[in-house]
N, C-alpha and C positions, 0 to 999 in steps of 0.2 A: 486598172491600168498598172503596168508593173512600170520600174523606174527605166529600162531602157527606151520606152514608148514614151516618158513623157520627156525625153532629152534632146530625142531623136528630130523634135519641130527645132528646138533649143540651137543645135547644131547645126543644124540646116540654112538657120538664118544667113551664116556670113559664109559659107560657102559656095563655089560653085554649081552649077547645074547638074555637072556627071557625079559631085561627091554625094548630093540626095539621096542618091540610090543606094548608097552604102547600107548594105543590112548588117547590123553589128550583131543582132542576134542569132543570125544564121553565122557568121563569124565564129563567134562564141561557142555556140552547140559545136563545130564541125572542128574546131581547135580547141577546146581549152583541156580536155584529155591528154591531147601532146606536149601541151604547154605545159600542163602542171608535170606530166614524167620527166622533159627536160629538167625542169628545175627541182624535184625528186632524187635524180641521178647524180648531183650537184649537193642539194644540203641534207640527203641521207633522211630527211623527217617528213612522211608523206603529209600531214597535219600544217606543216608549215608550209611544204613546197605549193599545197592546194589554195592559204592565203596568199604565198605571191602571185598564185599565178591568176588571181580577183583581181589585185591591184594591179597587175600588167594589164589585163583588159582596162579595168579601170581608168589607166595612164592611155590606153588606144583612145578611149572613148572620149577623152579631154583632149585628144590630139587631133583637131582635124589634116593637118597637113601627114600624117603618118596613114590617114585613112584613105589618102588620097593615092599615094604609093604603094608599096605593095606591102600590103596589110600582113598578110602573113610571114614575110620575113623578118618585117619591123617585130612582131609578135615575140620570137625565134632569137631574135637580138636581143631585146629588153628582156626576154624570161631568163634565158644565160647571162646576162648584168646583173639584173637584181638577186636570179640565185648567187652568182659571184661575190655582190655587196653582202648577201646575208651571212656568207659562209666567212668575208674577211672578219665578218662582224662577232662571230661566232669564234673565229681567231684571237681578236685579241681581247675578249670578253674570257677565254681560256687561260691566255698569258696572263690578265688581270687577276685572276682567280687564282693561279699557282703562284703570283706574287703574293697571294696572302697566307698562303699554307706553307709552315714550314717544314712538315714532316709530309709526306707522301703518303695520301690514304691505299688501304689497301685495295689492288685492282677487281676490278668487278670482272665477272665472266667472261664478257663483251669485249674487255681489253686484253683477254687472254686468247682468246680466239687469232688465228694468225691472221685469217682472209678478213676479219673485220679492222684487226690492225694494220695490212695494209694500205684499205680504202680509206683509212684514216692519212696516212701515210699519201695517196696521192692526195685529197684534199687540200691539204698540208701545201704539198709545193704548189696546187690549182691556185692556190691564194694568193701564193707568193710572185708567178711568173708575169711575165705582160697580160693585162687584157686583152688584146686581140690572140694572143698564142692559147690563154686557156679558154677564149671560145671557140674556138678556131677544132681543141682539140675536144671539147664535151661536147660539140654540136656533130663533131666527125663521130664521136662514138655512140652518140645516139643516131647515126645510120644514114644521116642527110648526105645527101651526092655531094660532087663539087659543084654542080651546078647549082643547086641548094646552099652551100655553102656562100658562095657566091651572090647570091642573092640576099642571103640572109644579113651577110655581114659586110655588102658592099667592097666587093674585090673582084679583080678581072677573075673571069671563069679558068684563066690561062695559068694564074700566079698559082692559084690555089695548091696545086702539089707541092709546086714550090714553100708555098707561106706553110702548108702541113710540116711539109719534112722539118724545118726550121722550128714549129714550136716541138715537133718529136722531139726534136735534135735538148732545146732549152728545157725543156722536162725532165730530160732523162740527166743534163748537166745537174740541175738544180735535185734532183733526188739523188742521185749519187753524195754530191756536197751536201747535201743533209742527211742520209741514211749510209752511204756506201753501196756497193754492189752487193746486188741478192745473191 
């Protein structure tokens, strides 16, 4: 018996009738490929983005009230938070880190590169802006409709242009104030 079978009575107990039927392992299988590239797109380490995106499931599977809803936005939501939290994390574990260097090492390849110092560069403000604007805009650019969007992140299906244009709009403020115009 793997662990999702022996959880699966576990969970069932305090539920009701229609959430029984939840198959988390067909879940699993038929999302956790999107879920781990969401959160890939996000903290740039596919190694890491594949553990959170265990522990997202993980966090479904502890959730009955999330299994009851629509499981796969909730999914969509939590992978774009916790890559969020990982990458603030990774933020100021960096600040941290150059507060202890007083001399500047010299840059590796990687930082020389322009397209990789960009995506470093939006990252950067991703951490920095609202949570709903930077999921709003990584969930937009991994391809999800606004009806998707919408779902995902609980918002009228109507606002969404609206709420888009808005974190376009605080992105582009907040890179400018930090980098300048390209």
């Amino acid at each position: 018996m793997n662990g999702s079978q022996t959880t699966a009575p576990e969970l069932a107990v305090d539920l009701p009738a229609h959430a029984v039927d939840f198959d988390f392992e067909a879940l699993f299988r038929a999302q956790y490929a999107r879920i781990a590239s969401v959160i890939v797109r996000v903290v740039r380490d596919h190694a890491r983005a594949e553990e959170i995106a265990v522990e997202v499931f993980l966090k479904l599977s502890r959730n009955p009230k999330a299994q009851l809803e629509n499981a796969e936005a909730w999914l969509y939501r939590t992978a774009v938070r916790m890559g969020l939290d990982e990458l603030r994390s990774q933020t100021r574990r960096l600040r941290y880190e150059s507060l202890l260097r007083f001399t500047r090492a010299t840059p590796t390849p990687e930082e020389l590169h322009a397209a990789s110092e960009e995506r470093e560069r939006v990252r950067r403000v991703l951490s920095v802006i609202a949570r709903r604007e930077a999921e709003l805009l990584l969930l937009s650019s991994h391809g999800l409709s606004y009806v998707e969007l919408a779902s995902a992140l609980h918002l009228n299906p109507a606002s969404v242009g609206t709420l888009l244009s808005r974190a376009q709009s605080a992105f582009r403020k907040e890179y400018i104030k930090r980098y300048g115009k390209r």
